[in-house]
Each structure stands twice: as structure tokens, then as C-alpha cells.
C-alpha positions as CSV (number, residue, x, y, z in Angstrom):
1,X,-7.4,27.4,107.5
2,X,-10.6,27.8,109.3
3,X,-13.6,27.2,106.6
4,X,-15.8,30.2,106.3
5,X,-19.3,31.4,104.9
6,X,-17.7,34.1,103.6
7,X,-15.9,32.6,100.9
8,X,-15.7,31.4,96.6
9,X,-16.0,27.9,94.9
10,X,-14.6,27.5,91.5
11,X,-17.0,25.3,89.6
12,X,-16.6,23.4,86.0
13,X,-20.2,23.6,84.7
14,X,-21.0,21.0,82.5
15,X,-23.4,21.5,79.7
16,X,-27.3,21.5,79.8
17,X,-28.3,22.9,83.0
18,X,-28.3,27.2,83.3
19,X,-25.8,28.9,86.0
20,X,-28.2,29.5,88.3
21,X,-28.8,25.9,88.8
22,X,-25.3,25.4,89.9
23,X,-25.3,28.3,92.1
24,X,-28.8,27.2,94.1
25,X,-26.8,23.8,94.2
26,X,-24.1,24.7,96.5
27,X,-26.3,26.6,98.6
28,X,-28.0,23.6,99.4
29,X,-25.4,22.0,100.1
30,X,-24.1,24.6,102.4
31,X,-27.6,24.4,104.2
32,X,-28.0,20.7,104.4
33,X,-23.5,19.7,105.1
34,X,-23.3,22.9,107.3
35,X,-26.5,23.4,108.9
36,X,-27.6,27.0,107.7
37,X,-30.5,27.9,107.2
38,X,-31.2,28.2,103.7
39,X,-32.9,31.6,103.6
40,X,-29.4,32.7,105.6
41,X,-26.9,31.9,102.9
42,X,-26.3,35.2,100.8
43,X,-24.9,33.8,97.5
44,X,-24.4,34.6,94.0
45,X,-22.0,34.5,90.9
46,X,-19.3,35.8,88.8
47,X,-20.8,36.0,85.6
48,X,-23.2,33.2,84.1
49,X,-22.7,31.1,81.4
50,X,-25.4,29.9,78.9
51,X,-26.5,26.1,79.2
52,X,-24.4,25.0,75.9
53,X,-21.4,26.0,77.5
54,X,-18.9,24.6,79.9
55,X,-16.1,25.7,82.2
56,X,-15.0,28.3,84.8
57,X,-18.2,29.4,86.9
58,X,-17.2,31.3,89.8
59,X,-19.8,31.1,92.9
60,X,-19.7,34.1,95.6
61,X,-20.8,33.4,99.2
62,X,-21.3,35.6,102.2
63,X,-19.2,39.0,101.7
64,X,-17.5,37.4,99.1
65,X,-20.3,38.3,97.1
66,X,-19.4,42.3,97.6
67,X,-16.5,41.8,95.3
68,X,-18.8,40.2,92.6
69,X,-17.7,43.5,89.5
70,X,-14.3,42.3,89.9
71,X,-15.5,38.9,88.7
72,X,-18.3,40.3,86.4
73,X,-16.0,43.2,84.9
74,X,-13.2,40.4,84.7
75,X,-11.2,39.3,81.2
76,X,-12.2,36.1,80.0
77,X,-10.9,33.2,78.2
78,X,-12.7,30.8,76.0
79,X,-12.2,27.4,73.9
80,X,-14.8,27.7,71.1
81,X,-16.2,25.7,68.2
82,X,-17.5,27.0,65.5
83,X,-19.8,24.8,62.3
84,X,-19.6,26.6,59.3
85,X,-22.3,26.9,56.7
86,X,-24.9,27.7,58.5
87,X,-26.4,31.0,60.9
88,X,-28.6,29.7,63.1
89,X,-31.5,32.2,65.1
90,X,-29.3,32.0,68.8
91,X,-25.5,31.7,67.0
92,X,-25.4,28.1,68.7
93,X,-26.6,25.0,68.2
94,X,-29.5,25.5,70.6
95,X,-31.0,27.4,67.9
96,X,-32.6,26.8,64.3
97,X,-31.1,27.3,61.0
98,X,-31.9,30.7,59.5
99,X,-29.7,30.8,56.4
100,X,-27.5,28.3,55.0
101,X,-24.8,28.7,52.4
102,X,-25.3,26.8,49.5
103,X,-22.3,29.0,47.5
104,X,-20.0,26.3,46.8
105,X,-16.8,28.5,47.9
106,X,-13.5,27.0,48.2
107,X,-12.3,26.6,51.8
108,X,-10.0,29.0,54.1
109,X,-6.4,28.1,54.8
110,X,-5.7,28.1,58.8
111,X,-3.4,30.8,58.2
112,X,-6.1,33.1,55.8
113,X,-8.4,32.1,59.0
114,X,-5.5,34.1,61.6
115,X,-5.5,37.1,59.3
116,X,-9.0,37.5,60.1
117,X,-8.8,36.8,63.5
118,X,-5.7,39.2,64.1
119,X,-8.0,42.3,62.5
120,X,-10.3,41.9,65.8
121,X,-6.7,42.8,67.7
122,X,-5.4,45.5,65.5
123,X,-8.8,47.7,65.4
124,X,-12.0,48.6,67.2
125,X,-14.5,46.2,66.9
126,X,-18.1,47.0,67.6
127,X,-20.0,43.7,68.0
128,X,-23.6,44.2,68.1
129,X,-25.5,41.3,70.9
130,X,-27.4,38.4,69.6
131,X,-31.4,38.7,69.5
132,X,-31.1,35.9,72.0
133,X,-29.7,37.4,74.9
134,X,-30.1,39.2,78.2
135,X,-29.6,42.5,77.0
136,X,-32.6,44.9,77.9
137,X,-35.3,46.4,75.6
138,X,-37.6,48.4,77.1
139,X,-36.4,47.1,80.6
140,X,-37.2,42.8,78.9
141,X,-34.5,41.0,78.0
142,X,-33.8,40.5,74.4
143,X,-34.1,36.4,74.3
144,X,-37.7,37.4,75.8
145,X,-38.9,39.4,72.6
146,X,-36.8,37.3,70.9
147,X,-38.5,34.4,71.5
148,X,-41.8,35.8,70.9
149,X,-41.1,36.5,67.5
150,X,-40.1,39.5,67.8
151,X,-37.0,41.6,66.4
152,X,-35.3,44.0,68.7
153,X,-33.2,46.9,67.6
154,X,-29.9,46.4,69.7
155,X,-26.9,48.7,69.9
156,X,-23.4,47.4,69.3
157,X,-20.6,48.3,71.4
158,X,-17.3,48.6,71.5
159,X,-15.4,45.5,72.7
160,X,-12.0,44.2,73.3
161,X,-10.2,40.9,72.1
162,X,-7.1,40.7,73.9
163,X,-6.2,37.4,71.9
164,X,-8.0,35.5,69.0
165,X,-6.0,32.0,68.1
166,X,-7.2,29.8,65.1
167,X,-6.6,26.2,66.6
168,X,-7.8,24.5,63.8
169,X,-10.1,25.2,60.0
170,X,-11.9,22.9,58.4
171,X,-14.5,23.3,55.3
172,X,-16.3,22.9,57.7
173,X,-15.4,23.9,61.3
174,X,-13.2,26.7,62.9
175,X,-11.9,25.7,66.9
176,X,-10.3,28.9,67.9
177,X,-9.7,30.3,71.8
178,X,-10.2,33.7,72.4
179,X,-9.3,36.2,75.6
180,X,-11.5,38.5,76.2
181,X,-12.9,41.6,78.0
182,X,-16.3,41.1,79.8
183,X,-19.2,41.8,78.3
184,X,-18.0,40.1,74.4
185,X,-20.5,37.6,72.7
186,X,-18.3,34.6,71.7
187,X,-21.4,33.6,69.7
188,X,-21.5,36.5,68.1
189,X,-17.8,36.5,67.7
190,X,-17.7,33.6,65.9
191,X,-20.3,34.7,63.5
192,X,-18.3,38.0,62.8
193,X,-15.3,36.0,62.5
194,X,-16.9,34.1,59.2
195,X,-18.1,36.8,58.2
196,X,-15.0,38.1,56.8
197,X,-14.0,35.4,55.7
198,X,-16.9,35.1,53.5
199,X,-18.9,32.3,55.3
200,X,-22.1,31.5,58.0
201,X,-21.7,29.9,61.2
202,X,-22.7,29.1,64.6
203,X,-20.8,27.4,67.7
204,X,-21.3,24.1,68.8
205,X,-19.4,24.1,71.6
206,X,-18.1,26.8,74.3
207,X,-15.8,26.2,76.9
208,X,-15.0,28.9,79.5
209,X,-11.3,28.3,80.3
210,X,-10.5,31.9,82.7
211,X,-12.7,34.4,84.5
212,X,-10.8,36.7,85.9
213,X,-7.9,34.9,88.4
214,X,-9.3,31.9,87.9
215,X,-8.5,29.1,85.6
216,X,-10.4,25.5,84.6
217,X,-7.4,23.8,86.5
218,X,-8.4,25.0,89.8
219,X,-12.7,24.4,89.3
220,X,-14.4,21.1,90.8
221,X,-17.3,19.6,89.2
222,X,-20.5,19.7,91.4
223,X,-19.9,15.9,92.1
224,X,-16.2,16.5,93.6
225,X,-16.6,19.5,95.2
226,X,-15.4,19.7,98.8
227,X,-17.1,22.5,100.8
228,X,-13.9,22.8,103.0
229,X,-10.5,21.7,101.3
230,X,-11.9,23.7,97.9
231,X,-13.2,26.9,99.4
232,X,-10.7,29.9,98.0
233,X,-11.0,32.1,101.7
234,X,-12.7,36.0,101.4
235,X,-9.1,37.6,101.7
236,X,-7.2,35.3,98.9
237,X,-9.6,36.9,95.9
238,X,-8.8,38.9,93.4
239,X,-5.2,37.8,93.5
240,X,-4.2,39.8,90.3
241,X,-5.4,43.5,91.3
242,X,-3.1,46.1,92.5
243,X,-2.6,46.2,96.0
244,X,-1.8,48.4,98.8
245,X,-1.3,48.0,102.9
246,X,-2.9,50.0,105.1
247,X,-1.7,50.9,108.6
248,X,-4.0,49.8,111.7
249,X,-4.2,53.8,111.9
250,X,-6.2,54.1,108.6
251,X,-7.6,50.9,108.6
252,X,-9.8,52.7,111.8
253,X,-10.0,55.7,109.9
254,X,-11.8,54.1,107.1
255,X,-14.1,51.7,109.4
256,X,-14.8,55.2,111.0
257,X,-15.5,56.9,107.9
258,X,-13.0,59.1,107.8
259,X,-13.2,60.9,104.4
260,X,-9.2,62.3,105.0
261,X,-8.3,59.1,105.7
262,X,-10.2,57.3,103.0
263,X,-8.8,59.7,100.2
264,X,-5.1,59.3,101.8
265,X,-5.7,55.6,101.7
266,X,-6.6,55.5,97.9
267,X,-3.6,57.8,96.6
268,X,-0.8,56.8,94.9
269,X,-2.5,53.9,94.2
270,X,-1.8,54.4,90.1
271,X,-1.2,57.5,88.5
272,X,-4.4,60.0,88.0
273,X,-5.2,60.5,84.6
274,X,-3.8,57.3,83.1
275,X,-5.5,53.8,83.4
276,X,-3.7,51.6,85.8
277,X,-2.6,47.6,85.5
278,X,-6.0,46.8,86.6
279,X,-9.7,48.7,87.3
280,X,-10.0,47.8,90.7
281,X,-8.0,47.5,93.8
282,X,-7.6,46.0,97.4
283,X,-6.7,47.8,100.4
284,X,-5.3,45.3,103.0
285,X,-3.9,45.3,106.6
286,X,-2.1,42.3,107.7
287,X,-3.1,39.8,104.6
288,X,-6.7,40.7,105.4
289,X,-9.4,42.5,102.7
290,X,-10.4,45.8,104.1
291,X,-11.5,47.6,101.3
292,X,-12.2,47.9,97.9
293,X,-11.3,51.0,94.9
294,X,-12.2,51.1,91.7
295,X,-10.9,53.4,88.7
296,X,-12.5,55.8,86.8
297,X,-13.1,59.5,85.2
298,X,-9.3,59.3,85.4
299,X,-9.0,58.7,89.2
300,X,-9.6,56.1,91.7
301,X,-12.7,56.1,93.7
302,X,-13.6,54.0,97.0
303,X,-16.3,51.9,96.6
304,X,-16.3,50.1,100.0
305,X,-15.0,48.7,103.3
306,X,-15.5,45.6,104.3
307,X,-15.9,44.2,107.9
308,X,-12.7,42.3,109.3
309,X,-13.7,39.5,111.8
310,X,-15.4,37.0,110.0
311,X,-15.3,33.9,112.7
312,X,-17.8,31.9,112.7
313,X,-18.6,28.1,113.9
314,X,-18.3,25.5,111.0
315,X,-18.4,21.8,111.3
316,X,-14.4,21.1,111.0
């Protein structure tokens, strides 16, 4: 297949450096290996991942980079490991201590630690953000106030954990993986998690395994990344929404803006009133992307149309 601009890499992030890094990296390297200019390379992400943690970063390119919810609103999956006994001011080991337990109390079975776990699946659970993160106070990010000393009121929210599994529980570490809706701390996750059971703790290690389609089998480090062979084309994303095909006939109708033809292109798509398999969806002509639909109030809406020729000269 022809490479293309308009396109996603799968990247496994190693520790230390921020997302952002890695994103700025490939863009470089789609200047300097493919001869764009720099300033001409519309790029960006899938959802970030702090510098302690590893794994599945998704990077967007060209119009790829229109379909960056369904990556952003996508389930999750993590490896994490959490050191008990200690809380720590960011929830990870980036951070210092701020309490340490000095109770004595007798250690957690592995099974006692899945009875917690499997509470975070059976009812709501509103999880409150950590002080250091990018949620917004008075339009500044938490981690800003945060690190200036100062304590932010934060409002928790309501997430979901599809799946919480104890791998392992020590006296003094917890290793559990965990799926996900978007949006979750895991940090915070893990502190809620020892919570119940009576403890502190913080992680020292994250590991993104999933976001959204994609898993940690199919990401290339930096180092081994091929711009060509391991470029995932604009019309092969979001491989796990619902989709449906659309006739040349309405695939003109919508390029024309054709509100009757739009509406008759988005129906039947789930039924209204009930939440469908997934919160998004593709309409496509011939294998190719040409628009996107997203639900919500109960019904699906159309959130955009995407152009279908996207040719252009690449070094082969």
C-alpha cells in the first residue's frame, strides 16, 4: 500500500521523556526521511501518558488526526505496580512521601486484595483527580497550583473499571492490570484500591498495554520504527466501531451537504434511545473513511466528513 501523510504510528514509549517528546519526534522524522516541511506536518496524539509510564502511545498524522476522540474517548488497559506503605504528593514515585504507615498491620491475602478490586466493578466509583494533574482550576492545570504549593479543590467523577485483576500482593507491593474507560487515574486508582484495604500507596511503575484498537504487540519503539512498513493507513482506524456503507449516491450527498442525505446516512445505525456497541461510528464507501458519527442525548449525531483522495508523492 502506498505510504501516506495521512496516517497513525503505534509507539511503545519508554519511561522518562513526556508524550509530547515522542510525538515532535516522528514529525521530524517525517520532515527530515520524507522531505516535508516541518511547519506542514499536522500531527498529534491519542491520549498522553505521564513520563513514569510506558506503553501504547498512539501518534495522529494528517486527517488522521480528525479522528483523535475516538482515541482520546477510548477504553484503556494498563499493567500497574503499586508500593505499599507509603502516599506520596503525585501517587507515583516521581513524587515525595507525604504519609507513611508505621501501623504494623498484618498483610492482605491475594484473594482479600480481589474482593476489593471486584467492588470497583460491582458499583459506581467516583474517583476524585490527583493534585498533580492536568485537570483545570480556574482555566491552570492542577499540577501548576500544585506545584506551587498550593491545594486545589477538585471534583470527582464518576468512572468506569471494566476489569480490575490482582496479579500479585505482597506486604509490600500490589501488581494488578486494570481496563479502563478514558479519563480514570490509575494513580489514583491504586491509592483507592489500598484504601480499602486499609493501607497507603503509590505506583512505581505504569505500563499502558491497550488504547482503544490498539495493543503493545503492534507499537515500535522510536528506534525501530519504520515510517513506511509500520504506518496503520487513514481508512484501517478505528477497526472496532460500528460500521456502515454508504452508496456513491450518499457519499455525494454528504460531500454536498446534504442535510436529507446526511440524516438518512446516520439511521439505523443503533437503536435511538439505547447506547450502542460503541460511541462512535464510521461511514464508509468502498473500504474508504467518509465520515464520522458519534452518540449522544440518545441518538446519533454527525460530526464530520472527511475528504476521499488522499494521493500524494512519498519516497517509496
Amino acid at each position: 500500500m502506498k505510504p501516506s501523510l495521512h496516517c497513525a504510528f503505534v509507539i511503545d514509549k519508554p519511561v522518562g521523556e513526556s508524550s509530547t517528546h515522542y510525538v515532535q519526534a516522528v514529525r521530524r522524522r517525517l520532515s527530515s526521511e520524507w522531505n516535508i516541511p516541518f511547519r506542514e506536518i499536522t500531527i498529534g496524539h491519542g491520549g498522553t501518558l505521564d513520563p513514569f509510564a510506558s506503553g501504547v502511545l498512539v501518534v495522529l498524522c494528517g486527517f488522521a488526526t480528525r479522528l483523535s476522540e475516538i482515541y482520546l474517548k477510548g477504553d484503556k488497559e494498563y499493567l500497574a505496580t503499586a508500593r505499599l506503605g507509603t502516599k506520596t504528593t503525585t501517587a507515583d514515585n516521581t513524587g515525595e512521601a507525604l504519609q507513611v504507615d508505621e501501623s504494623g498491620a498484618a498483610p492482605l491475602s491475594l484473594s482479600d486484595w480481589q474482593q476489593l478490586a471486584d467492588q470497583f466493578l460491582k458499583s459506581p466509583y467516583l474517583q476524585t483527580p490527583p493534585q498533580y494533574s492536568s485537570k483545570k482550576v480556574d482555566g491552570v492545570a492542577a499540577y501548576v497550583h500544585a506545584r506551587a504549593g498550593q491545594e486545589v479543590k477538585l471534583q470527582p467523577k464518576l468512572q468506569k473499571i471494566h476489569r480490575l485483576q490482582i496479579l500479585s500482593a505482597t506486604s509490600e507491593e500490589l501488581v494488578f492490570s486494570v481496563t479502563c474507560a478514558s479519563g480514570t487515574y490509575v494513580r489514583t486508582l491504586a491509592e483507592d484500591l489500598a484504601e480499602r484495604g486499609g493501607k497507603l500507596a503509590h505506583l512505581t511503575a505504569l505500563r499502558r498495554t491497550k488504547k482503544a484498537e490498539f495493543t503493545l504487540q503492534e507499537a515500535a519503539s522510536m528506534e525501530a520504527l519504520r515510517l513506511h512498513q509500520d504506518q496503520v493507513p487513514f481508512h484501517h482506524l478505528g477497526r472496532d466501531l460500528l460500521v456502515k456503507e454508504m452508496s456513491k449516491r450518499q457519499v455525494q450527498g454528504i460531500f454536498l451537504g446534504d442535510q436529507k442525505v446526511i440524516a438518512e446516512s446516520i439511521s439505523n445505525l443503533g437503536l435511538t434511545g439505547s447506547a450502542p456497541s460503541s460511541e462512535y461510528a464510521l461511514l464508509k464507501h468502498q473500504g474508504q473513511t467518509v465520515a464520522l458519527a458519534h452518540f449522544s442525548n440518545g441518538h446519533w449525531n454527525f460530526q464530520r466528513a472527511f475528504p476521499l483522495a488522499f494521493d500524494m508523492d512519498l519516497p517509496t
